[in-house]
Phi, psi and omega in degrees: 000342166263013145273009179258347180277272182346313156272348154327265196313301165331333191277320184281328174265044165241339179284320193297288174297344206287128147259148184286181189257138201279324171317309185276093132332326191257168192228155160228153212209152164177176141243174187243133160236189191262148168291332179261307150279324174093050171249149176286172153232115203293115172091038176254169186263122172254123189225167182246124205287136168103320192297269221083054182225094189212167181219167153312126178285140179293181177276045165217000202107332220280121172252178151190135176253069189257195197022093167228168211251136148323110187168217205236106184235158145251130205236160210206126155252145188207111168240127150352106177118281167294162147298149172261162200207134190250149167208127166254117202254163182249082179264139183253304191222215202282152185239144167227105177227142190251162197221149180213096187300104171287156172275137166201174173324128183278142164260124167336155159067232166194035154274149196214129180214022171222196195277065184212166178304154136265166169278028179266210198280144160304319166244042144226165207266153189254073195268130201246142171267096177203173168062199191286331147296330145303336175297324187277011153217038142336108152115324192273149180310186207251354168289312180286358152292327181261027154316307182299351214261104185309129181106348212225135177203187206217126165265129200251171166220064209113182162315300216277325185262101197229153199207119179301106165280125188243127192046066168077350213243148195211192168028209170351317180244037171228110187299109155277128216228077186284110162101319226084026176242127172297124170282136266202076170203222199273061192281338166335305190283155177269038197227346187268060185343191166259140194235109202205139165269129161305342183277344181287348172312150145208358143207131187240133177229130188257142135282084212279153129113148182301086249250359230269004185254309182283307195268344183131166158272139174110356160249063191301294199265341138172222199200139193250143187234128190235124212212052182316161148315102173351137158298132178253079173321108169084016184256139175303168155307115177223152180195208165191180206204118185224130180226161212212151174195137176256102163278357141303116170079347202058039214277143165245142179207125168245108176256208162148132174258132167221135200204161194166173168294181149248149170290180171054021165230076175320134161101357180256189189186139164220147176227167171210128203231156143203176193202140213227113173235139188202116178225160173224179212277158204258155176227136174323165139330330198233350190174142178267212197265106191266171235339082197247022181276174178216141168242144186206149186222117161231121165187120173300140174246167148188137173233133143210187201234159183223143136176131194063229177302337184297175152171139212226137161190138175234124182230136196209144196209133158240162199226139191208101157220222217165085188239158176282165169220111180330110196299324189295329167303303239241073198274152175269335183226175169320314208285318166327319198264353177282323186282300197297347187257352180287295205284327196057020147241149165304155176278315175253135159257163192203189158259208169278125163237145167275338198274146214233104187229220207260140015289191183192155123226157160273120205223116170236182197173081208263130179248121162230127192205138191228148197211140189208138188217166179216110175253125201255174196257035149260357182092350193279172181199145182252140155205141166235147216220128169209136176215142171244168196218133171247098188220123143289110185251141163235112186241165195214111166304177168291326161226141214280194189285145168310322210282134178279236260306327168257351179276331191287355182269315170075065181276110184325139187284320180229134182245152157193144247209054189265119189240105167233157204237086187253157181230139189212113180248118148247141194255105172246117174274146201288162179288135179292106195048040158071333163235043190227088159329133181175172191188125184248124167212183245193034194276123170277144175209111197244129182205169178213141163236152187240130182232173190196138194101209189303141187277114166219330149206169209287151156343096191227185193184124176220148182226078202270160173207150194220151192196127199216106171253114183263111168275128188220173236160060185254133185211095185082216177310331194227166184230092158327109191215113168240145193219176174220137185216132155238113182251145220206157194197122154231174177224090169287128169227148195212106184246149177261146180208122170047083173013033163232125184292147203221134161262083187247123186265163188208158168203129171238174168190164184192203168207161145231173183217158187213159156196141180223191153197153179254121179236151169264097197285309184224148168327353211242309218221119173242166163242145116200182238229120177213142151235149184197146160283151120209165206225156182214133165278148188304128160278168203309315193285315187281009173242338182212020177290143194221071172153177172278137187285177150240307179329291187275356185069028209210159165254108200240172202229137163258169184226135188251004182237038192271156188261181166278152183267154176232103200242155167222129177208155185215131221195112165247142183231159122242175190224106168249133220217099148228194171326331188211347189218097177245113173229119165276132147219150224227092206247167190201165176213134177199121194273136175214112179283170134079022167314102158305130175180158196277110193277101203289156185262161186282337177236148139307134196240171216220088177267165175285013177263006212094174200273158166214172169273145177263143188249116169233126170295119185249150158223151207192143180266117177242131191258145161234125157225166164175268147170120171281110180244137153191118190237174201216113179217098155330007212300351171214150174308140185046015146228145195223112181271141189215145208226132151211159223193130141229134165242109187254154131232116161237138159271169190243122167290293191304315204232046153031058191204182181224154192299158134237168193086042198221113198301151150286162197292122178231178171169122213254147192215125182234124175256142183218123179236119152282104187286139169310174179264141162288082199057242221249338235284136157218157176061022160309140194209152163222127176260136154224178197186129190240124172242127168245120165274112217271170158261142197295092186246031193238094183211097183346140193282155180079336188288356199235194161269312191223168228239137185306135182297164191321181157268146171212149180247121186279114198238144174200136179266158180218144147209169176170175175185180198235125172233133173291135168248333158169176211315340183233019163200146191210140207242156177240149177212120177230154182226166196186148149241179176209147200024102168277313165276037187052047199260121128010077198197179203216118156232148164333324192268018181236112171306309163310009165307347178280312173260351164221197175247181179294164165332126190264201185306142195199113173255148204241121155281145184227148168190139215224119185240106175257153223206120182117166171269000000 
């Protein structure tokens, strides 16, 4: 606790001291209306890109930006619903810049990964991954992108395999938001990632703290918004060519975008994308991983058209990838697994391979989605959104059938086969007395899944259908916002027990509710204030899995008589934002009655498949509370120190105990020097860092197979910088390492922490060449 009070405090006698510079004086001020009507438009974001300084329009349109310093800004309006327009000013004094919003594409949903708002609630925080800090994790899954991001890690399954946890909370109840399509695929296991390429990004944004009114049930802990780049409609030819390279694993990763106009066709955009990623096993300080490589083939299409109010876009993405599964998890008797998690080494070793054999899974996954809106000249504006999402998991044990005649097809022990149909119609009504803002929908969502091979869950048909009104309320300095959601649900599962097929229907239905409020005290300093419900029904695997996961290496047992969760949560920040000094702190409590979760049993069990650690899906009433500190301070020109702090604590209410599989408590520190520009060279930088992970000791006593591993400290250099090769191109080249000293270490969150240690030292080159306008 005394390094999070040293940095508390540190922060605060620095928030103390910042005094402003009497020089900056100056302001910008202006409105923003629509283009076609020429109505203001109430509640967009003017922001100064790079400052992390932007405000709201008033219930006239009306913006103002003040004390700000001489000097160059660029500043960008951006709301749902529009294009977003950038202008770049040369401010001396007072500014006057007005803005005329063209209509463009809505994106569904409140994920926002480009440039424009989202529409989720206002008053929660909301944190984006862009600009260059999305450059610097180029190459990585798309759970180790939203690591730097406070409050938010990753449960891993090994090296290769990672899935983001926002406030302790993971999987089923963390919404991902592809596209603007909710994403759809087994995410149940803690071995499945999201099967989403991160090059399709160009902002990722997390939504801590519970959504359950704009986005659905089951967005208990919040909700990640993954966002390609507006289609650049009536635009020349443009693209880009980004290559990656890993010295852990031998990892390679090549993408590349092309994307225009068509000429002689006003209103159309088209983009076209892929991506080749090929690694081989990673290796620890001391030895490597045996078969831990990974192969992934990805690539997106997406076109679409404007015109006046109008607009059409169609998009499609396959995600194909190939991972390997640590052969060393996959033990033959108790006492082997008894020993290797006792000795804290694998038994099998191995040198460097590319090559990827059994266990394995295969993984594909096709997102199609068509989406069409009309902004009518009275402001209301419709949009309908329909998508099918296809994902095939194929997994494959460590050994294959006794019988040669059936081990030569080298047919996957377990398939499953998930088909969703989702429709999402929404209504933004124009504002009501200029300041009362809102939105009413309609989502449906229909899936089936089909498995086949070895029984681990049952068959199903599921069916959701959801309904929602969101209200806002902005007037001077502060912003109202409440919404209401009911959402009805059924489940069909269809199983074989004792060679007779067995059928069970479920219906669950419920409602949420959210109500917040934001206030700006100054252009420098807001609060805001969000409490909101939601609720998540148990999925099929946490009611009937019966068997060995192989994917996770584990035996897990399901319950068919588990209730639905119920969360109530509540999350407050403030912000203070200027020029040279930004500190967020963040504290949030979020109560889940009737918590689910994979319980370890005190033995192991013992298949003709082998030993595995045992599992039971368990319920239980659990409070998460904690708190985010993260500040940013300039303090001498071109260095700039950045601090992030997560403090987590959950309890088990009902059984006076505390959780396990509940992350520890971190805290990450960056020192960054900017360099003047170089020739032709620009935004050059050198970095380093230290991430200290604590060790987990608030874990039931007795609760585990092996006891949480050590605090361990992480050290990492980053640099790069940008050279003009000439007016439409330019190339960025960065390089990194990570865990620099080669240290040793175990973290709580890697279901394989029983059997080896984690990733060792890994240098990374990025180089990115863009082209176009």
């Amino acid at each position: 606790m005394k390094k999070y009070f040293f940095l508390i405090l540190s922060l605060a006698v620095i928030s103390l001291g910042h005094a402003q510079n009497p020089t900056c004086a100056c302001f910008i001020r202006g409105i923003v209306k629509d283009q076609h009507s020429g109505q203001p438009v109430v509640g967009a974001t003017v922001l100064l890109i790079g400052k992390n300084t932007g405000v709201f329009t008033d219930d006239k349109g009306r913006y103002e930006i003040r004390n700000l310093c001489p000097g160059t800004y660029q500043l960008e309006a951006r709301i749902v619903g529009y294009n977003a327009y950038k202008q770049t000013i040369d401010l001396t004094a007072g500014h006057e810049e007005n803005f005329n919003l063209e209509e463009q594409e809505v994106h569904l949903k409140d994920v926002e990964i480009t440039a424009h708002r989202t529409d989720a609630p206002s008053s929660q925080p909301l944190t984006t991954l862009s600009g260059n800090d999305l450059e610097q994790t180029r190459g990585q899954a798309l759970g180790e992108s939203l690591k730097g991001i406070t409050g938010v890690t990753t449960m891993q399954t090994g090296s290769s395999i990672s899935k983001p946890v926002i406030h302790g909370l993971h999987s089923n109840r963390v919404l991902i938001m592809n596209n603007g399509v909710r994403q759809e695929g087994q995410q149940w296991g803690s071995e499945h990632a999201p099967e989403i390429d991160p090059f399709v990004a160009t902002r990722m944004s997390v939504i801590k703290g519970a959504a359950g009114v704009r986005y659905g049930s089951d967005a208990i802990g919040g909700v990640i918004l993954v966002e390609p780049e507006e289609l650049p409609f009536n635009k020349p030819l443009s693209g880009e060519v980004n290559l990656v390279g890993f010295s852990n694993g031998r990892q390679g990763v090549a993408s590349s975008t092309l994307q225009g106009g068509v000429k002689g066709l006003s209103g159309f955009g088209w983009r076209a994308q892929g991506t080749i990623k090929r690694g081989g096993n990673i290796r620890t300080p001391n030895y490597f991983l045996d078969n831990t490589g990974i192969s992934e083939k990805n690539f997106s299409i997406g076109a679409g058209y404007r015109k006046k109010g109008f607009g059409i876009d169609l998009f499609y993405s396959r995600f194909d990838t190939k991972i390997g599964i640590f052969s060393g998890s996959h033990i033959g008797s108790v006492t082997d697994l008894l020993n290797v998690i006792n000795n804290g080494e694998p038994f099998v070793k191995s040198g460097f391979s590319y090559k990827i054999g059994r266990p394995n899974q295969n993984v594909t996954h096709d997102l199609l989605k068509a989406e069409t809106h009309y902004h009518f000249k009275d402001g209301n504006r419709l949009q309908w959104t329909i998508a099918q999402q296809i994902n095939n998991r194929n997994e494959y044990d460590l050994h294959v059938p006794r019988n040669d005649s059936i081990a030569s097809l080298n047919h996957p022990e377990l398939t499953f086969k998930l088909h969703t149909l989702t429709n999402d119609v929404i209504w933004d009504h124009k504002p009501i007395a200029g300041k009362i803002s809102g939105q009413i929908g309609v989502s449906t969502l229909y899936q089936y899944n089909l498995m086949t091979g070895r029984p681990l869950i049952p068959n199903f048909n599921q069916f959701n259908i959801g309904i929602f009104w969101i209200e806002r309320y902005v007037k001077n300095d502060w912003e109202f916002e409440a919404g209401a959601r009911y959402d009805y649900r059924t489940l069909s599962t269809h199983r074989i027990v004792s060679r007779k097929k067995v059928s069970n229907d479920f219906t669950f239905s419920n409602g949420s509710g959210t109500i917040g409020a934001t206030r700006n005290f100054s252009p420098n300093l807001s609060a805001r204030l969000n409490a909101g419900t939601a609720w998540r029904a148990p999925n099929v695997s946490e009611l009937f899995s019966d068997g060995v996961h192989h994917g996770a290496a584990a035996f897990e047992k399901g319950d068919s008589t588990l209730h639905p969760e119920k969360a109530l949560n509540t999350i407050a920040s403030v912000k203070y934002a200027s020029e040279k000094l930004t500190i967020e702190i963040g504290g949030y409590y979020n109560y889940i009655k009737d918590f689910i979760y994979l319980k370890p049993q005190p033995d192991p069990i013992l298949t003709v498949r082998g030993a595995f650690p045992y599992f039971k899906y368990t319920q239980t009433d659990a409070s998460f509370k904690g708190i985010d500190i993260s500040g940013a301070w300039q303090f001498v020109k071109n260095l700039t120190i950045t601090s992030k702090l997560s403090y987590l604590r959950a309890y088990d209410k009902r059984n006076d105990s505390y959780l396990v599989m509940i992350p520890a408590n971190r805290l990450d520190n960056q020192l960054k020097y900017e360099l003047p520009e170089l020739g032709k060279w620009h935004n050059l930088y050198f970095s380093a860092g230290n991430l200290w992970v604590a060790h987990q000791k608030r874990v039931p006593p007795a609760s585990d197979f092996l006891p949480p591993p050590a605090a361990y400290s992480l050290w990492n250099i980053q640099a790069g910088g940008t050279i003009h090769i000439s007016e439409k191109q330019q190339l960025e080249v960065g390089i990194s390492v990570t865990n620099l000293f080669n240290t040793v270490y175990r973290d709580y969150m890697n279901r394989f922490r029983y059997y080896s240690d984690d990733i060792g030292r890994n240098a990374s080159l990025r180089i990115k060449w863009k082209f176009g306008a």
